[in-house]
Backbone bond lengths (Angstrom), bond angles and torsions (degrees), N, CA, C in turn:
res aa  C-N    CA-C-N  psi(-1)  N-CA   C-N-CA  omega(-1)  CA-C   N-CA-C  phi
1 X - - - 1.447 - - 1.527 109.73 -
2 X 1.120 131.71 -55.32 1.244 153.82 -171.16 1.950 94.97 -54.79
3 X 1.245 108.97 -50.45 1.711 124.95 -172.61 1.195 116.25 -47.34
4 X 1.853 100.15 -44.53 1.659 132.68 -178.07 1.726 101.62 -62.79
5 X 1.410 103.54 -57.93 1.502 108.91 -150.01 1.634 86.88 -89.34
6 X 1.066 149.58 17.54 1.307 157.95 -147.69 2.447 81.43 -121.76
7 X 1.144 110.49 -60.57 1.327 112.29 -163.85 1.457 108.88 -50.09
8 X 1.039 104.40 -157.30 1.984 115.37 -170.96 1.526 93.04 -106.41
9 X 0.938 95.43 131.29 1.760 90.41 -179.80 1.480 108.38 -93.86
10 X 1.463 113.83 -6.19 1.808 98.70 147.53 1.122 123.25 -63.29
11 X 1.803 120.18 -33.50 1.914 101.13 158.26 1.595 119.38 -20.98
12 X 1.238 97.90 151.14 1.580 122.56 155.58 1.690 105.61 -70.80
13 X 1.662 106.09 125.87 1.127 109.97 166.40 1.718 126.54 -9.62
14 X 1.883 93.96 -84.63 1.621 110.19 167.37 1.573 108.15 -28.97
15 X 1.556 118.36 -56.38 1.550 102.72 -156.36 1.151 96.81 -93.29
16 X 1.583 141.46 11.96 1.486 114.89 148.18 1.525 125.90 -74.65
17 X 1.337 101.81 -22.39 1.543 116.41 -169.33 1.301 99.12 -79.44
18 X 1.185 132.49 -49.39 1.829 151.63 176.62 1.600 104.75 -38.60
19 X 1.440 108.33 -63.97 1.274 130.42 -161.66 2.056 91.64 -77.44
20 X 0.915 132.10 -57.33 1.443 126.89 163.00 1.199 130.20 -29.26
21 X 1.546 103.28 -55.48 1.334 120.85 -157.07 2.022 95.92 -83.71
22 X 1.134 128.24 -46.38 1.094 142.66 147.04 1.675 125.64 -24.72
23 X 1.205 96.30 -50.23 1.597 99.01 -173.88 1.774 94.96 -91.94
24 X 1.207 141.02 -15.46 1.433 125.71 -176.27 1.951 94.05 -91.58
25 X 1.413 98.76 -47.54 1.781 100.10 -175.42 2.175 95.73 -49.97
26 X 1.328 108.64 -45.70 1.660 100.74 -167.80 1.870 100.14 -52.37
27 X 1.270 109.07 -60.36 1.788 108.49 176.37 1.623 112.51 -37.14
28 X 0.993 114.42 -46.39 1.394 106.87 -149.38 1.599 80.43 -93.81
29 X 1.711 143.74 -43.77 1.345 104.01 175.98 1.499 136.76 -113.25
30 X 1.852 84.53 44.19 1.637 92.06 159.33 1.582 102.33 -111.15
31 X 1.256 121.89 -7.05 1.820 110.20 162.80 1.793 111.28 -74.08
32 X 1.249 106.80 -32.18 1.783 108.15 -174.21 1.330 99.11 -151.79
33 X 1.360 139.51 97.44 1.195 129.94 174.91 1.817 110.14 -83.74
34 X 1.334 104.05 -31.00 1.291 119.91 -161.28 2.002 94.98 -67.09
35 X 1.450 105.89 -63.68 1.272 114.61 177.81 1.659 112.59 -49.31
36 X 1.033 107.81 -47.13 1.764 115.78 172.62 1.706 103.52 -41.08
37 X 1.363 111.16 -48.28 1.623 115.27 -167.75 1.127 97.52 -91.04
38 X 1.525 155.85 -5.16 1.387 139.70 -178.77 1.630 94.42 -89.22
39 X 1.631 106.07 -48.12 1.713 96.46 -168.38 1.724 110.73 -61.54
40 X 1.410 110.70 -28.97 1.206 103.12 -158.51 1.762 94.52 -79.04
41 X 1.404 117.44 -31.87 1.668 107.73 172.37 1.365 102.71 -65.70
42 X 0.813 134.09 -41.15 1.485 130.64 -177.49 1.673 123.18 -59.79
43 X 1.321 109.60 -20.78 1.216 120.67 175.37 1.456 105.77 -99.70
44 X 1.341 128.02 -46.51 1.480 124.63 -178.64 1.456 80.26 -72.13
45 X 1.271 171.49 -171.61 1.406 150.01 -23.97 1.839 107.02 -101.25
46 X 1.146 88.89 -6.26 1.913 87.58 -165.78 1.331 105.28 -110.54
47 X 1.668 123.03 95.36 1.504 135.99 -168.07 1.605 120.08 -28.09
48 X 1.828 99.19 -44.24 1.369 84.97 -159.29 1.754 97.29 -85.24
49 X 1.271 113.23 -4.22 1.586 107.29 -164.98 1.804 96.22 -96.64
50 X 1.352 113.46 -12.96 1.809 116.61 168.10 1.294 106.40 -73.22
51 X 1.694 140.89 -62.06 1.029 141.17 136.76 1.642 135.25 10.88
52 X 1.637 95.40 -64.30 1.279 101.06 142.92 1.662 147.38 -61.33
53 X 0.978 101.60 -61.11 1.709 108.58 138.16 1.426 119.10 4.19
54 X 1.455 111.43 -85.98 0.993 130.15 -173.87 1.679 104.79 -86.41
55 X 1.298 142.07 0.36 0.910 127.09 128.78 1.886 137.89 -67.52
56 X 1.380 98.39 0.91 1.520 93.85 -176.20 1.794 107.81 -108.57
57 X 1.435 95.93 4.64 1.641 124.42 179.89 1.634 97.69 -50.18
58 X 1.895 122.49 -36.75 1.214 103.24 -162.97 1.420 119.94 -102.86
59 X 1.588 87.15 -12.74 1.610 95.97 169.45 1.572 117.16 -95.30
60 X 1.041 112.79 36.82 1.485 128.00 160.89 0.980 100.43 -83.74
61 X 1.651 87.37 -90.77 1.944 102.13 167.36 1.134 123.54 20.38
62 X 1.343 93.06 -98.67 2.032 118.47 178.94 1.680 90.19 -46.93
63 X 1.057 120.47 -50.69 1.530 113.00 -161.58 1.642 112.46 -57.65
64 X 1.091 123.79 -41.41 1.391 159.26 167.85 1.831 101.62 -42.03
65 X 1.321 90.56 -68.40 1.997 115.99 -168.26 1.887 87.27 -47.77
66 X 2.077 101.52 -66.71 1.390 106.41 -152.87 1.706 110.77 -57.12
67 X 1.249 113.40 -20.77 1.583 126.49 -173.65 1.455 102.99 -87.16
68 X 1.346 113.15 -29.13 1.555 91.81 169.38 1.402 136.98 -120.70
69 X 1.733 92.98 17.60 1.965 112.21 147.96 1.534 91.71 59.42
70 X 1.321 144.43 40.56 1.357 129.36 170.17 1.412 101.62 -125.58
71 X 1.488 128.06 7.30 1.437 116.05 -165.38 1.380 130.43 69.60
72 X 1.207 116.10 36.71 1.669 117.89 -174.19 1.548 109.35 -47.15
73 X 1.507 133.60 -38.39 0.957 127.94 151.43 1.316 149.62 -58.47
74 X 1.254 124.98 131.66 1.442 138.54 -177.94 1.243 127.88 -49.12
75 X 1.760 99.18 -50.27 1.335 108.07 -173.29 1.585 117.51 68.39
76 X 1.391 96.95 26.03 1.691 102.61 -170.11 1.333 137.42 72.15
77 X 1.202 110.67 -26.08 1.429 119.19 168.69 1.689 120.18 -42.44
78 X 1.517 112.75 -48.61 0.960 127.35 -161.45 1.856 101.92 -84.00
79 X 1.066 103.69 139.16 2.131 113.84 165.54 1.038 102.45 -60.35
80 X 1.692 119.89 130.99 1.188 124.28 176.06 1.363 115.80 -95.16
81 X 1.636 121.19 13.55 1.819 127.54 149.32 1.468 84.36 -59.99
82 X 1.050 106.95 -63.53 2.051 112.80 -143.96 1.379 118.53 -66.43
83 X 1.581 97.04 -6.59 1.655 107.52 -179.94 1.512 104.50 -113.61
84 X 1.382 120.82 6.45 1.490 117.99 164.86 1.688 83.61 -103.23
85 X 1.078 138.07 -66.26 1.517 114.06 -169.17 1.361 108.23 -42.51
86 X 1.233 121.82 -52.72 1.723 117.51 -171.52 1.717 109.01 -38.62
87 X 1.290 97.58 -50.75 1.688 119.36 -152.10 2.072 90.85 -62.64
88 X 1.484 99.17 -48.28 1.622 117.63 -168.67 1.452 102.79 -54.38
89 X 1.393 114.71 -55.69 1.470 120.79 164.03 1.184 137.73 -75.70
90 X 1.190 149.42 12.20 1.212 151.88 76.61 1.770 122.11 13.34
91 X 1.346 97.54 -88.01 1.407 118.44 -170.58 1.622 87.76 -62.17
92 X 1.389 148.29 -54.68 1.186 138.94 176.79 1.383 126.32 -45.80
93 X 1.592 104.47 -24.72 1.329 113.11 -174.41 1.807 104.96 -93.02
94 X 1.145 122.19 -12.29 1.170 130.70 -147.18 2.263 103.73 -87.30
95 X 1.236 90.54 133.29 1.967 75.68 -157.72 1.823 98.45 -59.35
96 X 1.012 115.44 -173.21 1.023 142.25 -160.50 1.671 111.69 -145.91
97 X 1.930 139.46 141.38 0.688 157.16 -159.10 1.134 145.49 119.60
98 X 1.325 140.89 165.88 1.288 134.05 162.33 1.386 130.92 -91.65
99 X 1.179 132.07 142.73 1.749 124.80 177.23 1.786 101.87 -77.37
């Protein structure tokens, strides 16, 4: 969170989260890259720990939303067609490359 709210908040949403999410994943697999790749096979092949996985999908989210203080949520108000187009365009708009 701190990584997120750390960027320029003239970034684009995506490339604060990108650029965050990037720079904590680079730390953690230049101290253990090897260990980084056993847990993560170990979790994609082992049901209840994929499960999990995809249970921690929503507390990203929020984690994501609270770091970037703009309200990513609707709160229902909003059509949820119009908030998968939003979401689609976004990520379309979002640059693309490698460092």
């Amino acid at each position: 969170m701190a990584a997120i709210q750390a960027r320029p908040r003239s970034e684009h949403p995506v490339v604060r989260i990108h650029a965050a999410v990037r720079e904590g994943l680079a730390a953690i697999y230049a101290a253990d890259r090897e260990a980084l790749l056993v847990r993560v096979r170990l979790a994609l092949s082992t049901p209840a720990l994929r499960a999990r996985l995809w249970e921690n999908q929503f507390a990203t989210r929020e984690l994501f939303e609270g770091a970037l203080e703009e309200g990513v949520a609707a709160d229902g108000v909003a059509e949820l067609p119009d908030l998968i187009d939003e979401a689609v365009g976004v990520l379309a708009e979002a640059p693309r490359g490698r460092s």
